[in-house]
C-alpha positions in Angstrom: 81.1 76.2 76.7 80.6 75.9 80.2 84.2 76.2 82.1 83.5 72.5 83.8 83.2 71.3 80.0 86.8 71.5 78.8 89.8 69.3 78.8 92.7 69.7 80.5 95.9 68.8 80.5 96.6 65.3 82.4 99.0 67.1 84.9 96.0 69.0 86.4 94.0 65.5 87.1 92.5 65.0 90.8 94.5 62.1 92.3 91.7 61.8 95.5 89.3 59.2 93.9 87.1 61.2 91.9 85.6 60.0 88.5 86.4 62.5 85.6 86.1 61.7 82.0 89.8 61.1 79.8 90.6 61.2 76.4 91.9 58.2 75.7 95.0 58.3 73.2 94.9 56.8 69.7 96.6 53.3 69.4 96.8 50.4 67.4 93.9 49.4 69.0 91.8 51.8 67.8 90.8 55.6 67.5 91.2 57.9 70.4 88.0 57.7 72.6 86.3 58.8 76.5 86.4 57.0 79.3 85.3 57.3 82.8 88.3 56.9 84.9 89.6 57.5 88.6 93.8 57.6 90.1 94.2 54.6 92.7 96.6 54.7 95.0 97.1 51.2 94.3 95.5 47.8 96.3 95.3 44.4 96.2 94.4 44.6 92.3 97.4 46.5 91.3 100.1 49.2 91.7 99.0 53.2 91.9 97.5 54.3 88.4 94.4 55.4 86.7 91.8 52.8 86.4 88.4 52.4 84.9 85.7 50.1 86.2 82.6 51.5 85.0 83.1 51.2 81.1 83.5 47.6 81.4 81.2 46.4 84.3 82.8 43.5 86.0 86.5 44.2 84.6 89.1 46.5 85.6 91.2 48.6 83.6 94.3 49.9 84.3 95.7 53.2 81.9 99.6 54.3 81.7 100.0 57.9 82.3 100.8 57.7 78.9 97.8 56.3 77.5 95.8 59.4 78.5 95.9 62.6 77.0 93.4 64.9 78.7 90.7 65.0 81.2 87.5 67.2 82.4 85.2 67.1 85.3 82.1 64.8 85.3 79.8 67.3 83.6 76.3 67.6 85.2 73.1 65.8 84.7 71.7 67.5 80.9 68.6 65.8 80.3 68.6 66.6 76.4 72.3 65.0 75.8 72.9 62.1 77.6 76.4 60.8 75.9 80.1 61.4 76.3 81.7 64.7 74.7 83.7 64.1 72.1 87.5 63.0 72.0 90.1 65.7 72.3 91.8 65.5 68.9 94.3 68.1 69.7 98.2 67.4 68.7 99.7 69.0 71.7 98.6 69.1 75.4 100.0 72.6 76.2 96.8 73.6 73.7 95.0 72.8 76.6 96.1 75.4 79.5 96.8 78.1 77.0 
């Protein structure tokens, strides 16, 4: 696996702006899953937080740290897979540094 294509632990996220894909945590809403998030430093939309714009065009969503589990860089352009990596299904983060 290419060392861009791994998840990290939350801790190590770029706060500037960038997209990077998350694991979202499993809830009662449903299984863990990716999204494409970004860390705002907060605006007229909301305090400082990670956000999501792009998986629900039109809407804004706002994640607690707690909500997210992992993250990776945006991986690049791979003609023959075009789709989200999987969810991390790990049980602990430190798995992820180690």
């Amino acid at each position: 696996m290419d060392e861009t294509e791994r998840w990290r632990n939350m801790r190590s996220a770029p706060r500037d702006g960038s997209r990077i894909l998350v694991t979202i945590r499993p809830s009662e809403q449903g299984p863990g899953t990716v999204d494409l998030a970004y860390w705002s430093n907060g605006d007229q939309f909301g305090a400082e937080a990670w956000r999501s714009s792009d998986s629900a065009p039109g809407r804004i969503i706002e994640y607690a740290e707690t909500e997210l589990k992992c993250w990776m860089p945006m991986p690049s352009a791979n003609l023959d897979s075009m789709a989200f990596p999987s969810a991390w299904e790990g049980k602990d983060e430190e798995e992820l540094d180690g």
